[in-house]
HTML snippet that shows the backbone in 3Dmol.js (N, CA, C, O; Angstrom):
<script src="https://3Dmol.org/build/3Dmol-min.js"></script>
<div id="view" style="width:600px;height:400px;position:relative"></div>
<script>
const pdb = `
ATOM      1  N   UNK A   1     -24.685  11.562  10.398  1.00  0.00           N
ATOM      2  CA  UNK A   1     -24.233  11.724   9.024  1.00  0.00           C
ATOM      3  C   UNK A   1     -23.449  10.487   8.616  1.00  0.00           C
ATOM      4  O   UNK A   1     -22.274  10.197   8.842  1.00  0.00           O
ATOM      5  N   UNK A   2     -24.353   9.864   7.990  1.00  0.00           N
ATOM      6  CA  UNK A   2     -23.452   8.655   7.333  1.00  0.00           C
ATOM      7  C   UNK A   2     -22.415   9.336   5.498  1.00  0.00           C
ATOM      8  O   UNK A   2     -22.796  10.105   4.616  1.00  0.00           O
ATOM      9  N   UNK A   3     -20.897   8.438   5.705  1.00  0.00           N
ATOM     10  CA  UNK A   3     -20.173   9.150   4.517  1.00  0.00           C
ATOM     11  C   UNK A   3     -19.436   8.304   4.578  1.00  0.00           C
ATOM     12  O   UNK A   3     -18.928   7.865   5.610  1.00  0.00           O
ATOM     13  N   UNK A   4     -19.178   7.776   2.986  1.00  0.00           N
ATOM     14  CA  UNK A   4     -18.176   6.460   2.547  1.00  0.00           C
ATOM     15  C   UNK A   4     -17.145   7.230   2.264  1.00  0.00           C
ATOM     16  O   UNK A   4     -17.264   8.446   2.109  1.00  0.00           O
ATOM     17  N   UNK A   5     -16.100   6.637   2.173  1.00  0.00           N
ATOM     18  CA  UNK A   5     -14.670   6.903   2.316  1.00  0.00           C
ATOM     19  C   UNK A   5     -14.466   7.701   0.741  1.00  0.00           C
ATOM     20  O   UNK A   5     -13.604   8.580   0.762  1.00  0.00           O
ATOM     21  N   UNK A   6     -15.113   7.497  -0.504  1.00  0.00           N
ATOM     22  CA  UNK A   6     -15.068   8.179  -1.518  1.00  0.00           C
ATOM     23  C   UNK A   6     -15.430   9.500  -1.128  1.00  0.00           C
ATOM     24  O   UNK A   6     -14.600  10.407  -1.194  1.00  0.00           O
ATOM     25  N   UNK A   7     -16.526   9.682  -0.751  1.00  0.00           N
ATOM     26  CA  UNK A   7     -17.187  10.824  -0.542  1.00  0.00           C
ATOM     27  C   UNK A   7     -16.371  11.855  -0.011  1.00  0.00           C
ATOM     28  O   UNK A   7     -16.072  12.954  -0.479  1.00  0.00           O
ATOM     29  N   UNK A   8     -15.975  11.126   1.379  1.00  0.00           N
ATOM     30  CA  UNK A   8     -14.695  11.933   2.046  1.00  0.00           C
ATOM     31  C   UNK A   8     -13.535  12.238   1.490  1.00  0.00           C
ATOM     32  O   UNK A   8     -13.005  13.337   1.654  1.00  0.00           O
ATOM     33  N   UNK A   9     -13.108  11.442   0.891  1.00  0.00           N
ATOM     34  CA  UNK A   9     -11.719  11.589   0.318  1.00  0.00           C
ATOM     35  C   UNK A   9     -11.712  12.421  -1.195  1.00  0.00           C
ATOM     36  O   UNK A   9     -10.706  12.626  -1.874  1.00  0.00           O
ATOM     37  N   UNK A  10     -13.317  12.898  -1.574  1.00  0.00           N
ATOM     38  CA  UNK A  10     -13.676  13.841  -2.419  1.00  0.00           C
ATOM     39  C   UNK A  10     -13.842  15.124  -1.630  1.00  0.00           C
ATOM     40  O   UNK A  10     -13.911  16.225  -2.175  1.00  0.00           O
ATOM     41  N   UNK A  11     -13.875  15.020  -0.927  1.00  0.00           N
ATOM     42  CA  UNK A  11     -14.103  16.346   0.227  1.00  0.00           C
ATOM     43  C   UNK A  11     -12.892  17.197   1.122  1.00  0.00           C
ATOM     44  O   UNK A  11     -12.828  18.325   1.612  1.00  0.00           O
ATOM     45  N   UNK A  12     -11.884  15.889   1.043  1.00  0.00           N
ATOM     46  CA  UNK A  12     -10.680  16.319   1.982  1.00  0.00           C
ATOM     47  C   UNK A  12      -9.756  17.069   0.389  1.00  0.00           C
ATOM     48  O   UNK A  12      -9.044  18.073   0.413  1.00  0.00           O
ATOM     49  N   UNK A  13     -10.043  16.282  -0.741  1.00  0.00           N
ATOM     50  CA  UNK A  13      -9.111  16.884  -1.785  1.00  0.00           C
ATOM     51  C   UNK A  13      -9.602  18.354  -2.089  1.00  0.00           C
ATOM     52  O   UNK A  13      -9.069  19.053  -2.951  1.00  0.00           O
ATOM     53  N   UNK A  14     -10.437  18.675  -1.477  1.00  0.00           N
ATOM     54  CA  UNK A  14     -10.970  20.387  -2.127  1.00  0.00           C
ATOM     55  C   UNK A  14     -10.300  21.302  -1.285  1.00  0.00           C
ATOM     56  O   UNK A  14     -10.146  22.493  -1.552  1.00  0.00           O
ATOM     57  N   UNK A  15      -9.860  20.668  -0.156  1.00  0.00           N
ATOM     58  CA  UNK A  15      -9.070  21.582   1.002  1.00  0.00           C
ATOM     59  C   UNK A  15      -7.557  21.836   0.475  1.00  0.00           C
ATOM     60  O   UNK A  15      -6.901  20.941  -0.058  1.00  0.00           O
ATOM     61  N   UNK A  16      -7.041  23.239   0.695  1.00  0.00           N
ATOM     62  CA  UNK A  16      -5.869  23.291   0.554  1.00  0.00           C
ATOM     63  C   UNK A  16      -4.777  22.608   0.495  1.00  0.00           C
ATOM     64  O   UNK A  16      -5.318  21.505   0.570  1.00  0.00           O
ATOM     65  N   UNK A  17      -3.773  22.390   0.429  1.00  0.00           N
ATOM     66  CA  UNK A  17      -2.272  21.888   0.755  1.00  0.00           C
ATOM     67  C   UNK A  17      -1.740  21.822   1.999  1.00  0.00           C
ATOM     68  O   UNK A  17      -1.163  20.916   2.599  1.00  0.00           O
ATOM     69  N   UNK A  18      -2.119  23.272   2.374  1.00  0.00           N
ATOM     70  CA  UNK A  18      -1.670  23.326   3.846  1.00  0.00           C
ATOM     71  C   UNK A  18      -2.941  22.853   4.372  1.00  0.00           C
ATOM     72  O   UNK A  18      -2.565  21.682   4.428  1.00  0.00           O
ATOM     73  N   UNK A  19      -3.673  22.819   4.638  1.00  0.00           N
ATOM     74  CA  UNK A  19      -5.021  21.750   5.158  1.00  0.00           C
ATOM     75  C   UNK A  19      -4.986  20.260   4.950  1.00  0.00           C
ATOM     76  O   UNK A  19      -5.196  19.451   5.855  1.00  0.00           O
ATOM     77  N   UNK A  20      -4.717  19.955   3.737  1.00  0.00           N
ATOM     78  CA  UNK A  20      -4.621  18.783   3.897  1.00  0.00           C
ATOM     79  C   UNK A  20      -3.750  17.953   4.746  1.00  0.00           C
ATOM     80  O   UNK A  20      -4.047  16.974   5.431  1.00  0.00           O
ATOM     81  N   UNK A  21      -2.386  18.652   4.531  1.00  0.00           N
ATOM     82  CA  UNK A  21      -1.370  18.610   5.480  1.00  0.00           C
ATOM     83  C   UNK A  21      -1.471  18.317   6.807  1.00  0.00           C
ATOM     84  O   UNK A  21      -0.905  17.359   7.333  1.00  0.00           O
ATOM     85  N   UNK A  22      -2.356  19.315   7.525  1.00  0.00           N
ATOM     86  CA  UNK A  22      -2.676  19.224   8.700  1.00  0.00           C
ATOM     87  C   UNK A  22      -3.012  18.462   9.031  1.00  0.00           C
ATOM     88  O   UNK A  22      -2.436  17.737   9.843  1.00  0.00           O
ATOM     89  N   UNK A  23      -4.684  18.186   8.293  1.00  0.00           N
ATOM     90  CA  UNK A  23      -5.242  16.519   7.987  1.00  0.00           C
ATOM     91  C   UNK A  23      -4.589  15.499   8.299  1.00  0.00           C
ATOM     92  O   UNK A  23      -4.944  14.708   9.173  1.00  0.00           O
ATOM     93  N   UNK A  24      -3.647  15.412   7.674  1.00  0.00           N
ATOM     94  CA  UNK A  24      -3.198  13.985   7.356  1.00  0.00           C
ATOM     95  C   UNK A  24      -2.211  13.679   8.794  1.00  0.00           C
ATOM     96  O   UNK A  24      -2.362  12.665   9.476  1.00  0.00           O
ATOM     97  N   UNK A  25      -1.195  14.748   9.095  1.00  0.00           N
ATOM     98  CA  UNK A  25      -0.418  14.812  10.075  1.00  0.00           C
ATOM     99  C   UNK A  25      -1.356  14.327  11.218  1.00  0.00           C
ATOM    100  O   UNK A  25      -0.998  13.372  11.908  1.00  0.00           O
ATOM    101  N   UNK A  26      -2.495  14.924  11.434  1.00  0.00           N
ATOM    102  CA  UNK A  26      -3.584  14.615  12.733  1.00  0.00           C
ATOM    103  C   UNK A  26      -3.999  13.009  12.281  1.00  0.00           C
ATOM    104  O   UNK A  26      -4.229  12.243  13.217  1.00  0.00           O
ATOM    105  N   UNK A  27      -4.108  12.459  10.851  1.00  0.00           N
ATOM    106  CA  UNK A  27      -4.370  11.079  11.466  1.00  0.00           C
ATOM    107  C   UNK A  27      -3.261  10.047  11.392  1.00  0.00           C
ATOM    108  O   UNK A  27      -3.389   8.876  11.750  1.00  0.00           O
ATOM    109  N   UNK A  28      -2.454  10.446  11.027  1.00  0.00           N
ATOM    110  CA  UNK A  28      -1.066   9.282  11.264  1.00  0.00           C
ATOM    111  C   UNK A  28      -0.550   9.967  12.678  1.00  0.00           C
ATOM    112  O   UNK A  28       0.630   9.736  12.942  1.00  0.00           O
ATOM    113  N   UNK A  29      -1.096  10.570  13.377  1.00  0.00           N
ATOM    114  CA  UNK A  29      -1.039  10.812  14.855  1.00  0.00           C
ATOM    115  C   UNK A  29      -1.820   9.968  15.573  1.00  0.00           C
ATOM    116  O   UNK A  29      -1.572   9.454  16.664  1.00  0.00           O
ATOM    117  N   UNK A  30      -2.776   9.860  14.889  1.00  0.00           N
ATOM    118  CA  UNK A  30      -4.146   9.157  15.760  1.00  0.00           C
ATOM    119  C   UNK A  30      -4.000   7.279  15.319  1.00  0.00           C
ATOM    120  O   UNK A  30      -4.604   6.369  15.886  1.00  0.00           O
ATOM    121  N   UNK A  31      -3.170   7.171  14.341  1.00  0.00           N
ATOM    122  CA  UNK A  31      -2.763   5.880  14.507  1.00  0.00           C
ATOM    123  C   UNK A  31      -2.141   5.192  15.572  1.00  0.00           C
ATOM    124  O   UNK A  31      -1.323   5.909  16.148  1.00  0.00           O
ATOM    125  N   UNK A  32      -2.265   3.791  16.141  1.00  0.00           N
ATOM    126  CA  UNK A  32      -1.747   3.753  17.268  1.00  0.00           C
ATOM    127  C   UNK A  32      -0.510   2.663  16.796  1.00  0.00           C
ATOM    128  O   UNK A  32      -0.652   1.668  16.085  1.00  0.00           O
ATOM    129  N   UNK A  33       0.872   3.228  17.488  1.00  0.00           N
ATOM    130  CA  UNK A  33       1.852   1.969  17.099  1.00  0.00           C
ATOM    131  C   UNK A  33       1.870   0.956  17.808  1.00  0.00           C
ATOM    132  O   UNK A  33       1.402   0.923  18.946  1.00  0.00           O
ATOM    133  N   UNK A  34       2.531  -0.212  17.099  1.00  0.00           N
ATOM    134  CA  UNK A  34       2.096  -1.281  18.039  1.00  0.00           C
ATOM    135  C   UNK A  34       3.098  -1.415  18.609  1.00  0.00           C
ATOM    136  O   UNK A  34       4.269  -1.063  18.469  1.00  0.00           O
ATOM    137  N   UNK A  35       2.126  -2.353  19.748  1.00  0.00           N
ATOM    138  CA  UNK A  35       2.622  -2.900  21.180  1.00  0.00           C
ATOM    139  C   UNK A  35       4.175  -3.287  21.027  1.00  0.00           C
ATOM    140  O   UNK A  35       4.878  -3.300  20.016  1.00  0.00           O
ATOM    141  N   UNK A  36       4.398  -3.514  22.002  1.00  0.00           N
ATOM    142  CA  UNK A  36       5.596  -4.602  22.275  1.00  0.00           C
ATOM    143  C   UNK A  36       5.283  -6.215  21.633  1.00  0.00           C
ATOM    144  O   UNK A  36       6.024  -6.936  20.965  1.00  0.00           O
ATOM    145  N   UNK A  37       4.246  -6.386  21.998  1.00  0.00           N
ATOM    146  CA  UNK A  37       3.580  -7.691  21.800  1.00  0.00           C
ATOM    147  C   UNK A  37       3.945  -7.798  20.228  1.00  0.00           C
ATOM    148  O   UNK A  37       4.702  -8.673  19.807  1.00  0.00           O
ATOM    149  N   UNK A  38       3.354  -6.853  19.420  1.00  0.00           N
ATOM    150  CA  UNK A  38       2.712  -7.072  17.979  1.00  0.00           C
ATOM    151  C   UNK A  38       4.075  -6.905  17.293  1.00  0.00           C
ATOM    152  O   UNK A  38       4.328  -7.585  16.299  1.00  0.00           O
ATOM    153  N   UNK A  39       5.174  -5.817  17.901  1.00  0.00           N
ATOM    154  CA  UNK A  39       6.078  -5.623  17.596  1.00  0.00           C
ATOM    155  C   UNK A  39       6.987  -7.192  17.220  1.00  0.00           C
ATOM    156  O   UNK A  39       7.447  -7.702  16.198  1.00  0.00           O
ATOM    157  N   UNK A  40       6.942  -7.433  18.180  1.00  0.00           N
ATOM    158  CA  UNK A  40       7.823  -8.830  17.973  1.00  0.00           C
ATOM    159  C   UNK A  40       7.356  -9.669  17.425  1.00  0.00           C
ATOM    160  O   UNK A  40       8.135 -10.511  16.978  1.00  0.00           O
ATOM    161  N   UNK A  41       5.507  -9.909  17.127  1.00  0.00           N
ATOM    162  CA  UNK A  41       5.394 -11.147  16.186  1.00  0.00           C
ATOM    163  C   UNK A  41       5.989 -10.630  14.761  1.00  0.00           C
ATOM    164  O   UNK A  41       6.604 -11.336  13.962  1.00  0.00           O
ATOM    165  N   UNK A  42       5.662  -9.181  14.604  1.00  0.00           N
ATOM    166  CA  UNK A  42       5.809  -8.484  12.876  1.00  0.00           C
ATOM    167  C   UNK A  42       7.547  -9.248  13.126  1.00  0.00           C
ATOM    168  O   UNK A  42       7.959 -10.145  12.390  1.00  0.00           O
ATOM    169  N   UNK A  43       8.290  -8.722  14.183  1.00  0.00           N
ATOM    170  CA  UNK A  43       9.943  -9.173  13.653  1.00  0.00           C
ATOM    171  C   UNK A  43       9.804 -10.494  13.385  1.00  0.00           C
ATOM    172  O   UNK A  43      10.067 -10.948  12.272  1.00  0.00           O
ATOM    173  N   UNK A  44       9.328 -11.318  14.504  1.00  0.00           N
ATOM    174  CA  UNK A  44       9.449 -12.509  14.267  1.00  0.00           C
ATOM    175  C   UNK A  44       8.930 -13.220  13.018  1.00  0.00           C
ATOM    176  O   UNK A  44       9.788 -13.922  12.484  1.00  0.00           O
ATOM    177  N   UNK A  45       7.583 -13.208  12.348  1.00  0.00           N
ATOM    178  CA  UNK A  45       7.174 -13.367  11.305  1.00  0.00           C
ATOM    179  C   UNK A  45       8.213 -13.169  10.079  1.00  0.00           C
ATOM    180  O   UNK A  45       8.417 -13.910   9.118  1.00  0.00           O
ATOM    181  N   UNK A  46       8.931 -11.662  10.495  1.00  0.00           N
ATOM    182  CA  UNK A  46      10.195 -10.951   8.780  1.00  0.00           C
ATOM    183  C   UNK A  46      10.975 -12.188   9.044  1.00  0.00           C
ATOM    184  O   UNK A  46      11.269 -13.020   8.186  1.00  0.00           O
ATOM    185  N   UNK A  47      11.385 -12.255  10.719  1.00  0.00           N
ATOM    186  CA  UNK A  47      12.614 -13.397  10.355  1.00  0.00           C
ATOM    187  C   UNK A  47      12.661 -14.690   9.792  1.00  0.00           C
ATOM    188  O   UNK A  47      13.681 -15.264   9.409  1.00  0.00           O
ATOM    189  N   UNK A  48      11.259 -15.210   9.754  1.00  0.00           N
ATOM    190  CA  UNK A  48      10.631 -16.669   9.751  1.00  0.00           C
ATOM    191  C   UNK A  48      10.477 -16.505   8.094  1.00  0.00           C
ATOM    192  O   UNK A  48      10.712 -17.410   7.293  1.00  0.00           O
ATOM    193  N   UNK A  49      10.250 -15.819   7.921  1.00  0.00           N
ATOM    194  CA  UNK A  49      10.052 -15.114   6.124  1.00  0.00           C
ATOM    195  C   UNK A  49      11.323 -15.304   5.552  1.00  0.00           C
ATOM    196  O   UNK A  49      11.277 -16.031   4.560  1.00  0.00           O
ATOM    197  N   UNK A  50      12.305 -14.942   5.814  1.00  0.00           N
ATOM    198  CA  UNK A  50      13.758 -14.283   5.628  1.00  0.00           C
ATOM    199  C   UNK A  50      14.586 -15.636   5.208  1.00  0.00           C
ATOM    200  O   UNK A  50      15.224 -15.828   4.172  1.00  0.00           O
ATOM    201  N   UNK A  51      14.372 -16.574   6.395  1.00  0.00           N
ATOM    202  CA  UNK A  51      14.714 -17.833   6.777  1.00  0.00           C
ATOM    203  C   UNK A  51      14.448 -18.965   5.843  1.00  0.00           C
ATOM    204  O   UNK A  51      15.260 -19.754   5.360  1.00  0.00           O
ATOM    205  N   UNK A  52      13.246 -18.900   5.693  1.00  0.00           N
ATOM    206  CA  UNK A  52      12.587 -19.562   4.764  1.00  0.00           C
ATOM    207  C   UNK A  52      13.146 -19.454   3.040  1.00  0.00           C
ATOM    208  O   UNK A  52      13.615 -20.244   2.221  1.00  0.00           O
ATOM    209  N   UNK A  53      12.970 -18.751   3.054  1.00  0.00           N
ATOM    210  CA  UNK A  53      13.857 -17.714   1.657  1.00  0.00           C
ATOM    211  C   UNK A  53      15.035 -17.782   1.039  1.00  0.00           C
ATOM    212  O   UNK A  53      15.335 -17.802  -0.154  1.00  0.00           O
ATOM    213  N   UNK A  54      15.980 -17.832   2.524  1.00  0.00           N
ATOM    214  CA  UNK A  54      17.248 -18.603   2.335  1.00  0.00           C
ATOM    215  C   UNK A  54      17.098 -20.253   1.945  1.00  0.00           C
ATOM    216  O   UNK A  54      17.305 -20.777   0.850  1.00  0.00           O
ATOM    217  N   UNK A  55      16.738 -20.788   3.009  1.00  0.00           N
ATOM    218  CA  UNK A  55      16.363 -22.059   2.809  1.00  0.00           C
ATOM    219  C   UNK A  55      16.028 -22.605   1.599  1.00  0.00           C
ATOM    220  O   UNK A  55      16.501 -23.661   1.179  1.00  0.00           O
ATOM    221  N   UNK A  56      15.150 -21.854   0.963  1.00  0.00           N
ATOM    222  CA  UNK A  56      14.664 -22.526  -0.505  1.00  0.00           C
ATOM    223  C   UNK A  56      15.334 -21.562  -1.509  1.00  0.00           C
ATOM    224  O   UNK A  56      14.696 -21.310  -2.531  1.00  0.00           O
ATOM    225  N   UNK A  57      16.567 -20.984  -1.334  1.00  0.00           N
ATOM    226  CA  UNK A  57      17.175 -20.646  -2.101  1.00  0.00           C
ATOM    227  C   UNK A  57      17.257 -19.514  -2.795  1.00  0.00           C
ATOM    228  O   UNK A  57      18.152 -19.045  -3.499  1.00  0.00           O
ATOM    229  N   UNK A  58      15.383 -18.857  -2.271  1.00  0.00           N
ATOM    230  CA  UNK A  58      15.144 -17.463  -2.953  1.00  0.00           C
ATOM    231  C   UNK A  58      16.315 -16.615  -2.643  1.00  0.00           C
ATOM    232  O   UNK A  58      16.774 -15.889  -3.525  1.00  0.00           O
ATOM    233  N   UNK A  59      16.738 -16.642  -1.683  1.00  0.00           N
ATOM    234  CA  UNK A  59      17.968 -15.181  -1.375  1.00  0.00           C
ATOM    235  C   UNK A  59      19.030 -16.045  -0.776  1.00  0.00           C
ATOM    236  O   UNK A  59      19.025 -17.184  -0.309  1.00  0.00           O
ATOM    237  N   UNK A  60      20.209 -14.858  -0.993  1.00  0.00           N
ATOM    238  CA  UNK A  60      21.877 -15.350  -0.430  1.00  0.00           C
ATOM    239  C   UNK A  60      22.234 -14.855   0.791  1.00  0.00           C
ATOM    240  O   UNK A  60      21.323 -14.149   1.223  1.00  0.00           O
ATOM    241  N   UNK A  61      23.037 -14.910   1.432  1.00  0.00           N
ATOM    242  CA  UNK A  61      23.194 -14.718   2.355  1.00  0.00           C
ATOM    243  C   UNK A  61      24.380 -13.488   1.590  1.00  0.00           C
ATOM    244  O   UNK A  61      24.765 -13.411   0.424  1.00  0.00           O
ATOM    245  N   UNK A  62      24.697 -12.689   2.720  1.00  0.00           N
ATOM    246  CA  UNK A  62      26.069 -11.689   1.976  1.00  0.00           C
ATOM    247  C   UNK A  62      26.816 -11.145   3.499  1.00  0.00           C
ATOM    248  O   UNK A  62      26.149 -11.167   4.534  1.00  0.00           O
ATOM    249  N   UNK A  63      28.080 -10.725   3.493  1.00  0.00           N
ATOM    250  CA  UNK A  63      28.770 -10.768   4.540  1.00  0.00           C
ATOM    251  C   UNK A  63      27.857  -9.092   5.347  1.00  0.00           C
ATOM    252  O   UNK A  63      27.245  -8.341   4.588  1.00  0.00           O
ATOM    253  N   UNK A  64      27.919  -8.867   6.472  1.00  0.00           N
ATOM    254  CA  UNK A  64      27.539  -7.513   6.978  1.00  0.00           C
ATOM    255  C   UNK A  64      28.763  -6.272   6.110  1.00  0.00           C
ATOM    256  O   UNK A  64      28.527  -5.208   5.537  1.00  0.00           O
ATOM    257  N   UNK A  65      29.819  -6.871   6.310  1.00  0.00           N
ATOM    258  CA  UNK A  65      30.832  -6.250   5.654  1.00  0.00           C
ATOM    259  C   UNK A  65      30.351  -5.570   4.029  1.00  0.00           C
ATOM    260  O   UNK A  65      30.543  -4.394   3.723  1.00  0.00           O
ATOM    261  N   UNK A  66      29.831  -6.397   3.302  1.00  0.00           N
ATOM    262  CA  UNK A  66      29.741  -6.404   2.026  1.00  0.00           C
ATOM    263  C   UNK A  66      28.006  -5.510   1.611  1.00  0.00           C
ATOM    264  O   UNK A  66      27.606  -4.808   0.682  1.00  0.00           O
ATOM    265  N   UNK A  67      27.452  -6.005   2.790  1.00  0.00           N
ATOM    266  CA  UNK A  67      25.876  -4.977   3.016  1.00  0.00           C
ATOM    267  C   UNK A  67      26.200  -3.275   3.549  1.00  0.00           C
ATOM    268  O   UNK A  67      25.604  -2.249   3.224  1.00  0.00           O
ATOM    269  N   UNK A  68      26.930  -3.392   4.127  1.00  0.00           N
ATOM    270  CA  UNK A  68      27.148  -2.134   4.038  1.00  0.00           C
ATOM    271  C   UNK A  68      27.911  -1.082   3.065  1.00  0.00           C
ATOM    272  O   UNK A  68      27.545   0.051   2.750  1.00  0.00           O
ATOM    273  N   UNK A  69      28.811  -1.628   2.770  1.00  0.00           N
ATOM    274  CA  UNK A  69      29.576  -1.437   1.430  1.00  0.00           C
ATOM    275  C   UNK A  69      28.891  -0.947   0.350  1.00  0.00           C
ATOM    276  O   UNK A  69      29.000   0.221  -0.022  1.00  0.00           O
ATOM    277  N   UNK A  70      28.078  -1.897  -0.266  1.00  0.00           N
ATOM    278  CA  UNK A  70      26.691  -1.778  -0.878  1.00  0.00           C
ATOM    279  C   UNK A  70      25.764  -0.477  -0.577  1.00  0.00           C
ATOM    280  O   UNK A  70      25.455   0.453  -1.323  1.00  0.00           O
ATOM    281  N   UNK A  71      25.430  -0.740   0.781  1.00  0.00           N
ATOM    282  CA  UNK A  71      24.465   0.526   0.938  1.00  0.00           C
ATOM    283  C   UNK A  71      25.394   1.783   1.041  1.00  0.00           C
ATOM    284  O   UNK A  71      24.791   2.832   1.270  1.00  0.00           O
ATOM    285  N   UNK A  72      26.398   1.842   0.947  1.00  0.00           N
ATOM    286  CA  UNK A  72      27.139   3.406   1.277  1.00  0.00           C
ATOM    287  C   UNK A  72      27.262   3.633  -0.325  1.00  0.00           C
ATOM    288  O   UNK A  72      27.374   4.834  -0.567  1.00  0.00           O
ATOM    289  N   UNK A  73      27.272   2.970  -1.273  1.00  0.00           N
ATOM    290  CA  UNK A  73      27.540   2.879  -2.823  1.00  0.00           C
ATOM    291  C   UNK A  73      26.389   3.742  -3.048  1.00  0.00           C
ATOM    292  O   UNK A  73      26.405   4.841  -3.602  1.00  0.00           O
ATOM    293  N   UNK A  74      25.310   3.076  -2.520  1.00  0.00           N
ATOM    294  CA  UNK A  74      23.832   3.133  -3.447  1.00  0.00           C
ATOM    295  C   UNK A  74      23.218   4.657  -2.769  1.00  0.00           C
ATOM    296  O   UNK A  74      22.353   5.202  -3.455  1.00  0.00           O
ATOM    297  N   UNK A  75      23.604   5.322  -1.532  1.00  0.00           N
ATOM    298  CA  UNK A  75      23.432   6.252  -0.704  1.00  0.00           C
ATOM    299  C   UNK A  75      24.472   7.238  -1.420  1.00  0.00           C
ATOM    300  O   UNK A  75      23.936   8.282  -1.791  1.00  0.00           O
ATOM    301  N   UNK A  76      25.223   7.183  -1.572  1.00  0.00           N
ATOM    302  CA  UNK A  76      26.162   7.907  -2.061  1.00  0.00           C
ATOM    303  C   UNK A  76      25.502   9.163  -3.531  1.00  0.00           C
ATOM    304  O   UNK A  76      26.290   9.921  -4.096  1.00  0.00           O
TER     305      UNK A  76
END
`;
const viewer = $3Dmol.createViewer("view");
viewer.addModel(pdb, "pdb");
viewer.setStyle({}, {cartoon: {color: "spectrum"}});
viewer.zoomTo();
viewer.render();
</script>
């Protein structure tokens, strides 16, 4: 049985809530997380990103003090 991803994803929407549910839970199960390996290029890459950013000025730097401060404001 060949079936394009429309087809399916016309087929999975006719199923319940609680079905779909299930669905979905079973394939972000069946996703696999990554390695150690992949893990550290993704950090390494954010940091090389981050860095860069500063560098050319796109973003500031801000104290840890003052980032958290911030996020307890915005959480609040």
């Amino acid at each position: 049985m060949t079936c394009n991803i429309e087809d399916l994803e016309g087929e999975v929407m006719k199923l319940s809530i609680e079905a779909r549910a299930q669905l979905a839970e079973k394939l972000i199960l069946s996703l696999d997380a990554p390695s150690e390996e992949e893990n550290l290029r993704f950090w390494v890459a954010e940091a090389e990103k981050r860095l860069k950013n500063l560098r050319d000025g796109k973003a500031r730097e801000i104290s840890a003090e003052k980032a958290f401060r911030e996020a307890k404001i915005r959480i609040s």
